[in-house]
PDB file of N, CA, C, O and CB in Angstrom:
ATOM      1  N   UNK A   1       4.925 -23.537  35.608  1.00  0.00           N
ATOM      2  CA  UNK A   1       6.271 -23.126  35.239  1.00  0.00           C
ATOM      3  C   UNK A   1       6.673 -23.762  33.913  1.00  0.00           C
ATOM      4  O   UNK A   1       6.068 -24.664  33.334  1.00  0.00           O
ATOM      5  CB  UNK A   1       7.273 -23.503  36.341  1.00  0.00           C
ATOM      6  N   UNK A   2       7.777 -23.155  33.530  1.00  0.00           N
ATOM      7  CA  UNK A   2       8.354 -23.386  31.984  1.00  0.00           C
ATOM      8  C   UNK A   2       9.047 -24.722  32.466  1.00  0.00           C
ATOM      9  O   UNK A   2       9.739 -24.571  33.473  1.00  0.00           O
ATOM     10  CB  UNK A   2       9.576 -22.008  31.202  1.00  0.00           C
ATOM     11  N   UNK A   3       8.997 -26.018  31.936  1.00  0.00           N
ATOM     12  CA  UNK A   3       9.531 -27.110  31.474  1.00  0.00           C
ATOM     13  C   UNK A   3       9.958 -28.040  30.032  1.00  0.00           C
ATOM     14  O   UNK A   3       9.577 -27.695  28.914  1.00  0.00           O
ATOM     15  CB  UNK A   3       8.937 -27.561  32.009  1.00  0.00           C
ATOM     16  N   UNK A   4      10.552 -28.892  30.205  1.00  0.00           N
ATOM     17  CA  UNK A   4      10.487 -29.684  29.295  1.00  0.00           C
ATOM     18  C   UNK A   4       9.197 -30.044  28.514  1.00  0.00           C
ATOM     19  O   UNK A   4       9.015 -29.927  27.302  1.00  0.00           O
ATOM     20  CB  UNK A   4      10.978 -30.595  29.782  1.00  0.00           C
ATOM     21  N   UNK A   5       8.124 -30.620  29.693  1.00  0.00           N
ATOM     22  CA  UNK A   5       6.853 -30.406  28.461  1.00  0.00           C
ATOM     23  C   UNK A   5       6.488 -29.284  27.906  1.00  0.00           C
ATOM     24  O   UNK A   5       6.233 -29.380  26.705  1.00  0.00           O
ATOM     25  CB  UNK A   5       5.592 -30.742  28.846  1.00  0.00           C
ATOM     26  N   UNK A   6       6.334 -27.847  28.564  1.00  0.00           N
ATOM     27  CA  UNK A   6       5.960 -27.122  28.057  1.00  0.00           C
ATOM     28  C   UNK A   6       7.059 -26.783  26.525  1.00  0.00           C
ATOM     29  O   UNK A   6       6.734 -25.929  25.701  1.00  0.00           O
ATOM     30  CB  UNK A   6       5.700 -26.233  29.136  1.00  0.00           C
ATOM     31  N   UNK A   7       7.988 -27.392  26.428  1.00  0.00           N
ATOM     32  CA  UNK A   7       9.031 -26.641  25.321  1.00  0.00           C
ATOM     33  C   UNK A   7       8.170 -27.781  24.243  1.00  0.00           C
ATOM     34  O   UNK A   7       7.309 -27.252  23.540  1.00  0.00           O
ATOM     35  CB  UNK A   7      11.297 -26.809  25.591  1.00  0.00           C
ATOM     36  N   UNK A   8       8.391 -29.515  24.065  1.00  0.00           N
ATOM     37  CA  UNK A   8       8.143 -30.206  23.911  1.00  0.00           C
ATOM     38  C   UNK A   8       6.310 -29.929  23.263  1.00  0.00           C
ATOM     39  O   UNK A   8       5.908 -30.253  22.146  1.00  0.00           O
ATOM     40  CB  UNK A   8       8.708 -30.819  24.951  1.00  0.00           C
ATOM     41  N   UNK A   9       5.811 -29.519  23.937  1.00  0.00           N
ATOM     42  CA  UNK A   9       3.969 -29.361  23.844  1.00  0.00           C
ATOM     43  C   UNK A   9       3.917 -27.862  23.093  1.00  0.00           C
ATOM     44  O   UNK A   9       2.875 -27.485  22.556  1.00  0.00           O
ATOM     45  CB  UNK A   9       2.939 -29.278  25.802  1.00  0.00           C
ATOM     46  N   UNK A  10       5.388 -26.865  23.106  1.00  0.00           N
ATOM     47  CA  UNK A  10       4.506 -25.896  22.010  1.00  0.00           C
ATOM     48  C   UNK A  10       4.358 -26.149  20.250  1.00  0.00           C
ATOM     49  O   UNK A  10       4.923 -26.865  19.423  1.00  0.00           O
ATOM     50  CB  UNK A  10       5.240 -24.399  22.127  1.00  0.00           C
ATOM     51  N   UNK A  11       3.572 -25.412  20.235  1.00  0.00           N
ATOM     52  CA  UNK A  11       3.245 -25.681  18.707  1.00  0.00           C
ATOM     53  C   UNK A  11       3.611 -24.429  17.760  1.00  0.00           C
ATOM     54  O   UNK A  11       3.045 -23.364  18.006  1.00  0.00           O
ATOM     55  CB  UNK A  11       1.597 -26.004  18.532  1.00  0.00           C
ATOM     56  N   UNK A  12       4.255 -24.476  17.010  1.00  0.00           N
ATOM     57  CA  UNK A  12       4.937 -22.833  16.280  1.00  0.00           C
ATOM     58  C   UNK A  12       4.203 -22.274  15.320  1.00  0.00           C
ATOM     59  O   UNK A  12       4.019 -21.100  14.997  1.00  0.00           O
ATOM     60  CB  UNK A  12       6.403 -22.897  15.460  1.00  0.00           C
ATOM     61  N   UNK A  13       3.719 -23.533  14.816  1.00  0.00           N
ATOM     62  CA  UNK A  13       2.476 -23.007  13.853  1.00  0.00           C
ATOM     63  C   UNK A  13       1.419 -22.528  14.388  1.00  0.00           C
ATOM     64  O   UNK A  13       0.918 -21.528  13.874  1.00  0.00           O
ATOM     65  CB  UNK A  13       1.908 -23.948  13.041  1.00  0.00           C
ATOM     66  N   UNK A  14       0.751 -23.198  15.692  1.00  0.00           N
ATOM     67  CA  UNK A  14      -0.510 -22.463  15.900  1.00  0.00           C
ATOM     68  C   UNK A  14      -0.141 -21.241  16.475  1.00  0.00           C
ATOM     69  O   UNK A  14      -1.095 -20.521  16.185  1.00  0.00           O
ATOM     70  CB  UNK A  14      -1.523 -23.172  16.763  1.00  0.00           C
ATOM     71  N   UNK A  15       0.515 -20.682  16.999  1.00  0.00           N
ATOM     72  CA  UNK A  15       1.306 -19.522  17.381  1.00  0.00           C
ATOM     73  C   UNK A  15       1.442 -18.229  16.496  1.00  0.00           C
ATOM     74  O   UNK A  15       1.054 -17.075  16.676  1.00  0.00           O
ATOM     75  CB  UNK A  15       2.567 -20.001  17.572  1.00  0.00           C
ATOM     76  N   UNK A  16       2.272 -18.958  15.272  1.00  0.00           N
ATOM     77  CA  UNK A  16       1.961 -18.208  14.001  1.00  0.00           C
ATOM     78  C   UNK A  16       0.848 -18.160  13.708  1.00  0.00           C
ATOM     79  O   UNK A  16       0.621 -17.009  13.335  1.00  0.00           O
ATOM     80  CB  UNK A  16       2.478 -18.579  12.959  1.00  0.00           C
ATOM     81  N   UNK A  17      -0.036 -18.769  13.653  1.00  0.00           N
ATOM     82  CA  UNK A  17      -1.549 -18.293  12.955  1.00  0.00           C
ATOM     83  C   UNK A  17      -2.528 -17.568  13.674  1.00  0.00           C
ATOM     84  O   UNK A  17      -3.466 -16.891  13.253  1.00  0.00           O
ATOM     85  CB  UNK A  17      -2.373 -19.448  12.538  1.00  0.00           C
ATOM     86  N   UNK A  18      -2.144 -17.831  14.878  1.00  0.00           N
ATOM     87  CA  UNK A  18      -2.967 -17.011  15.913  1.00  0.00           C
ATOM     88  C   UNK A  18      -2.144 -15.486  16.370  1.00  0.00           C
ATOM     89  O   UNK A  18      -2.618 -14.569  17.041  1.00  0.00           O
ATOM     90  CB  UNK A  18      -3.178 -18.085  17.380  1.00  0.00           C
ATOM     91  N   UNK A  19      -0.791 -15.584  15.766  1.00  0.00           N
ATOM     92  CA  UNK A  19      -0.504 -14.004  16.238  1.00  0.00           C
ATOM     93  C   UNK A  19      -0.615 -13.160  15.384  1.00  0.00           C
ATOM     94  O   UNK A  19      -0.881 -11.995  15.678  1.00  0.00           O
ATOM     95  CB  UNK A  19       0.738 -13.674  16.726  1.00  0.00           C
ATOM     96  N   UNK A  20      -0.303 -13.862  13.252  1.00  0.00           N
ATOM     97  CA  UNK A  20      -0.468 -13.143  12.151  1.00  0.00           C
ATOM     98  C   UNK A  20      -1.645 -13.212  11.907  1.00  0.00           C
ATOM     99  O   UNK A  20      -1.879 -13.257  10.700  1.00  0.00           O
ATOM    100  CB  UNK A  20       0.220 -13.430  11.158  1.00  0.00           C
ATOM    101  N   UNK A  21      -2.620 -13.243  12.643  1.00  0.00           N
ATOM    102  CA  UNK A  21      -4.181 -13.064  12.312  1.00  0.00           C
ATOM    103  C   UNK A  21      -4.443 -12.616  13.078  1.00  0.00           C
ATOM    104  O   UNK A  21      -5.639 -12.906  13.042  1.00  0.00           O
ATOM    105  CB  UNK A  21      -5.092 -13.953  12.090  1.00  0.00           C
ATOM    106  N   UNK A  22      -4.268 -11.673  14.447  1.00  0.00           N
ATOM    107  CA  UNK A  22      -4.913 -10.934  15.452  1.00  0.00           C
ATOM    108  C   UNK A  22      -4.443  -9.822  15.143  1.00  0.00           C
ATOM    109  O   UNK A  22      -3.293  -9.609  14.760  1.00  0.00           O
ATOM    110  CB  UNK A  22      -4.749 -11.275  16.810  1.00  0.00           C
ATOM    111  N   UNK A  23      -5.704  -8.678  15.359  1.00  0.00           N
ATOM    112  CA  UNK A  23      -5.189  -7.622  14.857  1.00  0.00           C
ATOM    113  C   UNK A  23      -4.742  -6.531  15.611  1.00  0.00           C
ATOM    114  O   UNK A  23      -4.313  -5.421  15.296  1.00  0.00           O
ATOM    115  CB  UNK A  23      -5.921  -7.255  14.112  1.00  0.00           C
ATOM    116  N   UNK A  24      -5.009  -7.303  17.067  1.00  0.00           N
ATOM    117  CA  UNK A  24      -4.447  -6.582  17.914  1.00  0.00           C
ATOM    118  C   UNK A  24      -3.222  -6.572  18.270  1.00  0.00           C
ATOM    119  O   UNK A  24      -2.722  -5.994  19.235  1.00  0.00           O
ATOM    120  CB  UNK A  24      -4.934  -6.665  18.714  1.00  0.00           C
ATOM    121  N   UNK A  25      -2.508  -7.511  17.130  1.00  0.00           N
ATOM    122  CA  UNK A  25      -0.866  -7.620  17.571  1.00  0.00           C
ATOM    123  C   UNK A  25      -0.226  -6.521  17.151  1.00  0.00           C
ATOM    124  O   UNK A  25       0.459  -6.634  18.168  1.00  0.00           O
ATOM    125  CB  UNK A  25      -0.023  -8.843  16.957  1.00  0.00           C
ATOM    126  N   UNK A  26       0.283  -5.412  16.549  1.00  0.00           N
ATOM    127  CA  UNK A  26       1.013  -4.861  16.210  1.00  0.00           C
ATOM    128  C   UNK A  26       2.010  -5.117  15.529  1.00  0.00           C
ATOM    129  O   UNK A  26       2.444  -4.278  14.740  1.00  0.00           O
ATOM    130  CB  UNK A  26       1.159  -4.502  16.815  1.00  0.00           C
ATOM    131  N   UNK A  27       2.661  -6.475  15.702  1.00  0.00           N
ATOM    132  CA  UNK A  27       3.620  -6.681  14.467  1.00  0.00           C
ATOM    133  C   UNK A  27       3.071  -7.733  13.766  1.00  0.00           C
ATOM    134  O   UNK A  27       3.862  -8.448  13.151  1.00  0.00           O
ATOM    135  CB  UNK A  27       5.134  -7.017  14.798  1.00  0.00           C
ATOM    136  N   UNK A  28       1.582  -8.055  13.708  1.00  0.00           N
ATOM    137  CA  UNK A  28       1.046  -8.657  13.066  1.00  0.00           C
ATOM    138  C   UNK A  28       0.519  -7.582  11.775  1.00  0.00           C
ATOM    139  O   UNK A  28       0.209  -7.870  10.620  1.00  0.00           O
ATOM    140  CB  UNK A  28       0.171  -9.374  13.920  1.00  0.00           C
ATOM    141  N   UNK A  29       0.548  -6.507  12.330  1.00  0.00           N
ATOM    142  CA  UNK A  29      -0.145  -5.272  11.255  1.00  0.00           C
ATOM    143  C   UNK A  29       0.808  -4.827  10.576  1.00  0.00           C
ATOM    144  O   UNK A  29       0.507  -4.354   9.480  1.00  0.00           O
ATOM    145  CB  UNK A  29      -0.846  -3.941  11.877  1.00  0.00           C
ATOM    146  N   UNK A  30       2.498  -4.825  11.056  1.00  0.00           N
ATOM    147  CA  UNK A  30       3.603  -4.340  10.506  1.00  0.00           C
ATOM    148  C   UNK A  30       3.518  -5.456   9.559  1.00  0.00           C
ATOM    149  O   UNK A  30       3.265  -5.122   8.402  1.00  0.00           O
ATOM    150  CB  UNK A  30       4.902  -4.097  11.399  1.00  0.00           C
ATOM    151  N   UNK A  31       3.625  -6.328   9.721  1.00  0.00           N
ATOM    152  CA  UNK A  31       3.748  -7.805   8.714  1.00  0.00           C
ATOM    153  C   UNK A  31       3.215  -7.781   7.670  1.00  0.00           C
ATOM    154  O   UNK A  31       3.794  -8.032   6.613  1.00  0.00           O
ATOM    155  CB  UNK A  31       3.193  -9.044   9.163  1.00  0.00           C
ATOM    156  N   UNK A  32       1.283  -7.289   7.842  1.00  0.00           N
ATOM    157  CA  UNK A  32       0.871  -7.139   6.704  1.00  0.00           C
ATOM    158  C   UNK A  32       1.219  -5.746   5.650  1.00  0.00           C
ATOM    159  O   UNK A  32       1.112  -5.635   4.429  1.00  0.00           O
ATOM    160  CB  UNK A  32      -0.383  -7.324   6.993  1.00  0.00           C
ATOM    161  N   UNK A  33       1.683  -4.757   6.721  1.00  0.00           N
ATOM    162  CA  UNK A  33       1.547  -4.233   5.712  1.00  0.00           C
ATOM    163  C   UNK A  33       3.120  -3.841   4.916  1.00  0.00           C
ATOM    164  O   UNK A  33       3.316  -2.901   4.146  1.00  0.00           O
ATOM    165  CB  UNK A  33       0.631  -3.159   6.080  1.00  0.00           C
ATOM    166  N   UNK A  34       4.094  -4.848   5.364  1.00  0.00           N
ATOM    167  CA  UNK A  34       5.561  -4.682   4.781  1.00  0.00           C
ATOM    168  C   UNK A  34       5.034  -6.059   3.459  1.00  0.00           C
ATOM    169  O   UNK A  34       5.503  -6.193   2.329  1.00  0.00           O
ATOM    170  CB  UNK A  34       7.274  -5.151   6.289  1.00  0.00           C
ATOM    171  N   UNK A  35       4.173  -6.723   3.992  1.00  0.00           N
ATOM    172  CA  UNK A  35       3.753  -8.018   2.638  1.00  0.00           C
ATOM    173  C   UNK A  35       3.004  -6.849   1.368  1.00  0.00           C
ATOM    174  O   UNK A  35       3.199  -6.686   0.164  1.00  0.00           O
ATOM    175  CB  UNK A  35       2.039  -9.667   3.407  1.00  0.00           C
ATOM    176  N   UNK A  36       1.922  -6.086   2.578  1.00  0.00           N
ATOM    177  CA  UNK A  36       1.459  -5.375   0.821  1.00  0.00           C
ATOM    178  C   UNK A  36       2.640  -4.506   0.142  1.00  0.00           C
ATOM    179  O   UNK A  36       2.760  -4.763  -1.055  1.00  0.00           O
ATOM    180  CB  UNK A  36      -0.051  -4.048   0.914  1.00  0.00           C
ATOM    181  N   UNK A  37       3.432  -3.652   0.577  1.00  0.00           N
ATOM    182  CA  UNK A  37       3.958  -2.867   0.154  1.00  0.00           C
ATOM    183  C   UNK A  37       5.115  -3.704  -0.486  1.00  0.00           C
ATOM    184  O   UNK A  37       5.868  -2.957  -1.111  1.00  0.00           O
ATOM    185  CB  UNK A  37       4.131  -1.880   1.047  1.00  0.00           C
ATOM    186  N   UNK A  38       5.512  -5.063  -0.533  1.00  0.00           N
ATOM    187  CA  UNK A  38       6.799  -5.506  -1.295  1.00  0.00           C
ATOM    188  C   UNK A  38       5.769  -5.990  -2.455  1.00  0.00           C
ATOM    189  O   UNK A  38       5.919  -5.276  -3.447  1.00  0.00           O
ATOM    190  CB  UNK A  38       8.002  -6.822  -0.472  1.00  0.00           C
ATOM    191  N   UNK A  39       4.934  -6.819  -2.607  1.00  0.00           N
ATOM    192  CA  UNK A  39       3.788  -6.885  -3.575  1.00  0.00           C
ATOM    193  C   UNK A  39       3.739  -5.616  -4.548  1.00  0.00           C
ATOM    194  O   UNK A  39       4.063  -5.642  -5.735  1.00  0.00           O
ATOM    195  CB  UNK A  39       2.411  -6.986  -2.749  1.00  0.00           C
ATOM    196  N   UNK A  40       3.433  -4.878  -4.080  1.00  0.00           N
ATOM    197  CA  UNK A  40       2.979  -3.251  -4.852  1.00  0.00           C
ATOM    198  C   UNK A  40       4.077  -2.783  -5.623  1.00  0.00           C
ATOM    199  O   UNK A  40       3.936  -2.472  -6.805  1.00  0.00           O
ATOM    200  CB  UNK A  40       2.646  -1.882  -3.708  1.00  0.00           C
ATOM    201  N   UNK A  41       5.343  -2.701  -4.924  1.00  0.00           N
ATOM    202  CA  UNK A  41       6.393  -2.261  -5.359  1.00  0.00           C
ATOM    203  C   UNK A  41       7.064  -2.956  -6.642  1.00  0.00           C
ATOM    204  O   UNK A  41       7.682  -2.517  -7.611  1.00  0.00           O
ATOM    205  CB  UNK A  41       7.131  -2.250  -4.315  1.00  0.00           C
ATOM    206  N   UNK A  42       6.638  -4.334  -6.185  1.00  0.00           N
ATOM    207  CA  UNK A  42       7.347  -5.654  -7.606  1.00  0.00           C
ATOM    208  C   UNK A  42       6.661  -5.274  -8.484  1.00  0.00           C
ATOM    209  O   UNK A  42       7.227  -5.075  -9.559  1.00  0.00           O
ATOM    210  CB  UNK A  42       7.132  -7.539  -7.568  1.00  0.00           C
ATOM    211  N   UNK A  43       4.834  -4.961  -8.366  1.00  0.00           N
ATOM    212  CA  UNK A  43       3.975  -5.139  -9.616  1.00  0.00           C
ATOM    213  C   UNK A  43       4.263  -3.931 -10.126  1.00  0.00           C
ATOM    214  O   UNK A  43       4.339  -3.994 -11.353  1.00  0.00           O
ATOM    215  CB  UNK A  43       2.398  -5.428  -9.475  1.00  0.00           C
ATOM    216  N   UNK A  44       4.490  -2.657  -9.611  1.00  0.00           N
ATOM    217  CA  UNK A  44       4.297  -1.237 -10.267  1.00  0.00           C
ATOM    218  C   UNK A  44       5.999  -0.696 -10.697  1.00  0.00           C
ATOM    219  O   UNK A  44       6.274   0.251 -11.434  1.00  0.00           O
ATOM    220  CB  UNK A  44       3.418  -0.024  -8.937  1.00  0.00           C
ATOM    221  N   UNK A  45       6.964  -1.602  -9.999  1.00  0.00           N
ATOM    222  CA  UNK A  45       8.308  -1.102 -10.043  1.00  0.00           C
ATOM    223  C   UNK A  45       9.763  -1.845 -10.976  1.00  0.00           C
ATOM    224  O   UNK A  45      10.536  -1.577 -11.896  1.00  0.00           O
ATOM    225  CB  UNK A  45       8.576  -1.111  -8.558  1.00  0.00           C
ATOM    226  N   UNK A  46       9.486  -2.796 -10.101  1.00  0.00           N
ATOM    227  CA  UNK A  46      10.080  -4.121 -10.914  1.00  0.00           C
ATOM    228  C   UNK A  46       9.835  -3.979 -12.360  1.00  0.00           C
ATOM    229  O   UNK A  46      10.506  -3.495 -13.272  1.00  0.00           O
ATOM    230  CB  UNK A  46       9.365  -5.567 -10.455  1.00  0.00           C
ATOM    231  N   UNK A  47       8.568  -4.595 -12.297  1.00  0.00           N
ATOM    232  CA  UNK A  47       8.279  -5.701 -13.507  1.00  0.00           C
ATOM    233  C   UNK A  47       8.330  -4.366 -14.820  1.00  0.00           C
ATOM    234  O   UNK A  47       9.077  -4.514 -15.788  1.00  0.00           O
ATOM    235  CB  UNK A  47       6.299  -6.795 -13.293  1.00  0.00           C
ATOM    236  N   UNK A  48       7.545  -3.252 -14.690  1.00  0.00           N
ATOM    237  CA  UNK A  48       7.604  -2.389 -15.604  1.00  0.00           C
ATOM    238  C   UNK A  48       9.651  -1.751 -16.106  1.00  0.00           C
ATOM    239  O   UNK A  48      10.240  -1.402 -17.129  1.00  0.00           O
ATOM    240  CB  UNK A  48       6.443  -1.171 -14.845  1.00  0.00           C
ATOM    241  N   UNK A  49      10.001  -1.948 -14.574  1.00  0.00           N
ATOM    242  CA  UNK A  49      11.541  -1.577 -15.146  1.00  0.00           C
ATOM    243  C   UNK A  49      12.252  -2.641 -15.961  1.00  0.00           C
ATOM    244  O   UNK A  49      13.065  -2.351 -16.839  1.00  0.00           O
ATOM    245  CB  UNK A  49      12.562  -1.285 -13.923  1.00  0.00           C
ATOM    246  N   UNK A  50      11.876  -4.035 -15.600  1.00  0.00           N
ATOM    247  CA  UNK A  50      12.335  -5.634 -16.079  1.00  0.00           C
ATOM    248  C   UNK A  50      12.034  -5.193 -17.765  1.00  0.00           C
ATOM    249  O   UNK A  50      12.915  -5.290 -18.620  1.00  0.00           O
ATOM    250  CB  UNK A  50      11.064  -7.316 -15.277  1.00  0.00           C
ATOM    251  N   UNK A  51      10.924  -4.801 -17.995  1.00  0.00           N
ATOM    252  CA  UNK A  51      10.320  -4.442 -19.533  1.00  0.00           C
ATOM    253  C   UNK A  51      10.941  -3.080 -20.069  1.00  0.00           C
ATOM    254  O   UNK A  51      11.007  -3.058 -21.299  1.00  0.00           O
ATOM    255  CB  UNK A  51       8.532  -4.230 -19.508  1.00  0.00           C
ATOM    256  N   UNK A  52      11.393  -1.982 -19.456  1.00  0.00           N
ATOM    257  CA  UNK A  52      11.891  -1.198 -19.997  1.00  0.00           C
ATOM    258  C   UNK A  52      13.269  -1.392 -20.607  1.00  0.00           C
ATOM    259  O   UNK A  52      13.726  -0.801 -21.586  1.00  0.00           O
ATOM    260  CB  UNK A  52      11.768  -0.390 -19.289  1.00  0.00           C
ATOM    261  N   UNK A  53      14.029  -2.599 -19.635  1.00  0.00           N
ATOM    262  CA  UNK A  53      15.778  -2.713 -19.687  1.00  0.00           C
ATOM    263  C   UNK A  53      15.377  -3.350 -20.895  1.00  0.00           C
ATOM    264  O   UNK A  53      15.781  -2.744 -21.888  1.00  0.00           O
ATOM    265  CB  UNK A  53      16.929  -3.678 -18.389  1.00  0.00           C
ATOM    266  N   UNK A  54      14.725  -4.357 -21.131  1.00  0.00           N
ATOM    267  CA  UNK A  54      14.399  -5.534 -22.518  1.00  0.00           C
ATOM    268  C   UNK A  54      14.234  -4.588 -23.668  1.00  0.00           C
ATOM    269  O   UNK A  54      14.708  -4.838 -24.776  1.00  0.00           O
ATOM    270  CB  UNK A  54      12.749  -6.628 -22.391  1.00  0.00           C
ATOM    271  N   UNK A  55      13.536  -3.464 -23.387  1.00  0.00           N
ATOM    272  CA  UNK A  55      13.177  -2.964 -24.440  1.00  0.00           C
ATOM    273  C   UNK A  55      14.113  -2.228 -24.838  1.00  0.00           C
ATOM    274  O   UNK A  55      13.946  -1.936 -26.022  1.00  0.00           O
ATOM    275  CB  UNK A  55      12.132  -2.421 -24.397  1.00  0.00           C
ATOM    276  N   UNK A  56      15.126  -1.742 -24.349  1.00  0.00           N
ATOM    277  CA  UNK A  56      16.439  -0.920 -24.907  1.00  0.00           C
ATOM    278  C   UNK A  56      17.965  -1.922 -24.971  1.00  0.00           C
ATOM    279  O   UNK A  56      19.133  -1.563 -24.820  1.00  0.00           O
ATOM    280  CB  UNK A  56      16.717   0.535 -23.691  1.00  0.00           C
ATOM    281  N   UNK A  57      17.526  -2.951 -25.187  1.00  0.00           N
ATOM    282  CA  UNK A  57      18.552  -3.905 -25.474  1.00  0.00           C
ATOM    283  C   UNK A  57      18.434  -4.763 -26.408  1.00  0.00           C
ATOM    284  O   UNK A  57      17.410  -5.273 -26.861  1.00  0.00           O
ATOM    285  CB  UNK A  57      18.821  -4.561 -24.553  1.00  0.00           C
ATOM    286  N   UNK A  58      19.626  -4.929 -26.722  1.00  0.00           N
ATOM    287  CA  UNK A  58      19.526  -5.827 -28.282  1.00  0.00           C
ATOM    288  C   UNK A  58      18.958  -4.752 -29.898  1.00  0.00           C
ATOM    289  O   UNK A  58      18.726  -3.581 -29.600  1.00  0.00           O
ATOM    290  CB  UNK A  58      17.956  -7.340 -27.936  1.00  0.00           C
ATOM    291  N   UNK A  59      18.839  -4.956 -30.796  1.00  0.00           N
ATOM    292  CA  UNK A  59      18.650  -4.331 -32.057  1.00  0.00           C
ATOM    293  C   UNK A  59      17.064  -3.735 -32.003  1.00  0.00           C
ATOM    294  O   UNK A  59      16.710  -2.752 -32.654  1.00  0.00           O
ATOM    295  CB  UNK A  59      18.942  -5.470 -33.315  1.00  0.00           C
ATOM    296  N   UNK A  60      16.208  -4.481 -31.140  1.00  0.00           N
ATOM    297  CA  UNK A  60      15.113  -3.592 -30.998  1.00  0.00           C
ATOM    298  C   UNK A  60      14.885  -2.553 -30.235  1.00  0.00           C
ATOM    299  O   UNK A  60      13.921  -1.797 -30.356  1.00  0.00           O
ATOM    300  CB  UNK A  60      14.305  -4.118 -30.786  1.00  0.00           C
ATOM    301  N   UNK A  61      16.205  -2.428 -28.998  1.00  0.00           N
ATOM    302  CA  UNK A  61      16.468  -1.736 -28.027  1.00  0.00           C
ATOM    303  C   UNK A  61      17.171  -0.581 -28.708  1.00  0.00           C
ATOM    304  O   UNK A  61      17.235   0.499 -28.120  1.00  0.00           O
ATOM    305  CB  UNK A  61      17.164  -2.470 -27.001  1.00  0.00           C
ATOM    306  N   UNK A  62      17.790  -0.763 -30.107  1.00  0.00           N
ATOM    307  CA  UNK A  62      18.984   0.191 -30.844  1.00  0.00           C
ATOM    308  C   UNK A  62      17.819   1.357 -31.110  1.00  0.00           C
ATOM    309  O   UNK A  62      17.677   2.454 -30.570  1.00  0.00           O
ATOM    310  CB  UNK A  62      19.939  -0.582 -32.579  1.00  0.00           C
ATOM    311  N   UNK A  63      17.222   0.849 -31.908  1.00  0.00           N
ATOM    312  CA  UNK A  63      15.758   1.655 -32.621  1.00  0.00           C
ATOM    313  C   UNK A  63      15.009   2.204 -31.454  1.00  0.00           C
ATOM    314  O   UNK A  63      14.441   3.282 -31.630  1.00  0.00           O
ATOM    315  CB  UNK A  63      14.556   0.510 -33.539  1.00  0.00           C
ATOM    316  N   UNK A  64      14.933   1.705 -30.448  1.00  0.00           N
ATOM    317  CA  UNK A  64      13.725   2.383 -29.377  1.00  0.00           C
ATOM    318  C   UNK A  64      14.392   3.485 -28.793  1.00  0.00           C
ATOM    319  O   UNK A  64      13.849   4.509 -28.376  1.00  0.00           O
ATOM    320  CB  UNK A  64      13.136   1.344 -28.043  1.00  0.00           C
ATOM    321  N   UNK A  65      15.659   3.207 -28.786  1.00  0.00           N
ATOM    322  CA  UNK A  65      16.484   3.951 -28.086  1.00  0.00           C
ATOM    323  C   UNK A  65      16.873   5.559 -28.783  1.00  0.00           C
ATOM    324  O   UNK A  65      16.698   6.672 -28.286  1.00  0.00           O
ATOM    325  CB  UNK A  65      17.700   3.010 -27.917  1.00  0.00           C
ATOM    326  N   UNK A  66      17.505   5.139 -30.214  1.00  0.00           N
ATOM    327  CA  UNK A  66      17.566   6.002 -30.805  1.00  0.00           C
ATOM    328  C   UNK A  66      16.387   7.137 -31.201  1.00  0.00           C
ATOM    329  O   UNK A  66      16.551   8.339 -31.414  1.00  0.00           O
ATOM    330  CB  UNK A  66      18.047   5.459 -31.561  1.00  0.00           C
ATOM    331  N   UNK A  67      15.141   6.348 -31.229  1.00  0.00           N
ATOM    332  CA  UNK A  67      13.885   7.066 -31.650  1.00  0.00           C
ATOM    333  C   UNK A  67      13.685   8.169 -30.271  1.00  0.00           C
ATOM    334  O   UNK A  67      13.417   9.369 -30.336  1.00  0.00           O
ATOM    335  CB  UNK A  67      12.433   5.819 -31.911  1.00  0.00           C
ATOM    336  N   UNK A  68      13.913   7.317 -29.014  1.00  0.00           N
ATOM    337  CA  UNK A  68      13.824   7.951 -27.866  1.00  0.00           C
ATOM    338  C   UNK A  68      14.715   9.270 -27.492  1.00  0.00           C
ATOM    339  O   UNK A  68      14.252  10.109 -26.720  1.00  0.00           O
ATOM    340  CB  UNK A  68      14.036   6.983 -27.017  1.00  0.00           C
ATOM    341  N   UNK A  69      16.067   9.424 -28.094  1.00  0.00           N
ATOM    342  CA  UNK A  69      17.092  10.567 -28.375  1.00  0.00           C
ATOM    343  C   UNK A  69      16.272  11.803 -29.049  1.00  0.00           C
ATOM    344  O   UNK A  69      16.131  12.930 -28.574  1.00  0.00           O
ATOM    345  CB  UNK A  69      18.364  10.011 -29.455  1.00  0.00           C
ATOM    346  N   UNK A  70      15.885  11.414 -29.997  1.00  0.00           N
ATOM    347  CA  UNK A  70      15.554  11.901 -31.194  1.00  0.00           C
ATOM    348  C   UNK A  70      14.207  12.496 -31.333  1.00  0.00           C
ATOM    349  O   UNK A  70      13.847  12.962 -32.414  1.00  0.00           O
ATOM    350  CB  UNK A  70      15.719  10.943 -32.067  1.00  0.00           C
TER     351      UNK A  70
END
């Protein structure tokens, strides 16, 4: 039965490592694959939009911008 030692004696980490590494968990597979897809999204979404806002701001942004109208 559930006691004091047993609360006391679990371990959260080995828990975590043994449930986000089995692949038979199911929200061990949701996990990985909400980790790849926020990864993917920063490298292909983000960072290229982070470089587009830079590039249409400020006096070099005037010229890119205008050329881009035009």
């Amino acid at each position: 039965m559930f006691g004091i030692d047993a609360i006391t004696n679990f371990d959260l980490s080995d828990w975590l490592l043994n449930s986000l590494f089995n692949i038979q968990n199911p929200f061990a597979i949701y996990f990985w694959l909400v980790t790849i897809i926020i990864i993917l999204r920063f490298t292909f979404i983000i960072i290229p939009l982070v470089k587009l806002i830079s590039l249409f701001s400020g006096k070099r942004g005037a010229k890119a911008f205008s050329a881009f109208l035009s």
